[in-house]
N, C-alpha and C positions, 0 to 999 in steps of 0.2 A: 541765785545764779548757780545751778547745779551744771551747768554745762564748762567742764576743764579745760575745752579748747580755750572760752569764751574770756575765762579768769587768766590764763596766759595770756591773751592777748592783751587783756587789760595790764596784764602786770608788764610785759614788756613795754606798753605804751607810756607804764608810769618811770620806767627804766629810760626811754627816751628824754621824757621830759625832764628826769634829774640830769642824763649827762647834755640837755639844754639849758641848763639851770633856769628850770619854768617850771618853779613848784606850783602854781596859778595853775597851769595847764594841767600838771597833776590830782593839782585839788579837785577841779571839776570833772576830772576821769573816776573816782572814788567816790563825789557826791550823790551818785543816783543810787548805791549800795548802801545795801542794810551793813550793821555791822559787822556780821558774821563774815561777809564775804572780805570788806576791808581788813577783818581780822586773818583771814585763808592770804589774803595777797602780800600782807605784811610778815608773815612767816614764810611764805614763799622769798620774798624780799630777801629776808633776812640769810636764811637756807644758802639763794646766790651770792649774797655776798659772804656768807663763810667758806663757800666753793671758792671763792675768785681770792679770796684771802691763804687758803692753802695752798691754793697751785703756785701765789706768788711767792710762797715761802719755801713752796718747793723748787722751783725753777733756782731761786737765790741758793738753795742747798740745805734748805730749811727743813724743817716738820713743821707737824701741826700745832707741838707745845709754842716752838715758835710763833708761828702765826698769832695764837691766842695770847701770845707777851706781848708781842706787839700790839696787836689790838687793844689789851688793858692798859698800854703803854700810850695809846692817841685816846683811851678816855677820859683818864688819868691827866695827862695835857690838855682835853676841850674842857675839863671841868675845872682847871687850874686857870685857865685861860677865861672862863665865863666867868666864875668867882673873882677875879684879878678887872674885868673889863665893867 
């Protein structure tokens, strides 16, 4: 999939179906992709959500070290929470 438009749109679609909570629908959006491209969309993924992670920490009156504390701060709790469950 060298076409950028093509890989947005997938990735937004896959953005869709997480705030559906339809990883199903996600999975088979991903399934016709070689790795490479799954691997481009999940960095992309990742990319939006450190964006969307800053701004909220900026809007609260935050920075970015923020952000990133708190983020190691809800991995740190899912994995305390996975380990515990």
């Amino acid at each position: 999939m060298s076409d950028s438009f093509e890989s947005d749109r997938i990735t937004m679609a896959v953005i869709a179906c997480a705030l559906a909570d339809d990883s199903d629908g996600a999975v088979e959006l991903l399934k016709p992709l070689d790795a490479r491209d799954v691997s481009r969309i999940a960095v992309r993924l990742a990319a939006m959500a450190a964006d969307a992670l800053i701004s909220a920490a900026e809007e609260g009156g935050g920075n970015r070290d923020e952000a990133l504390a708190h983020w190691q701060q809800c991995i740190l709790q899912h994995e305390a929470d996975h380990d515990g469950g």
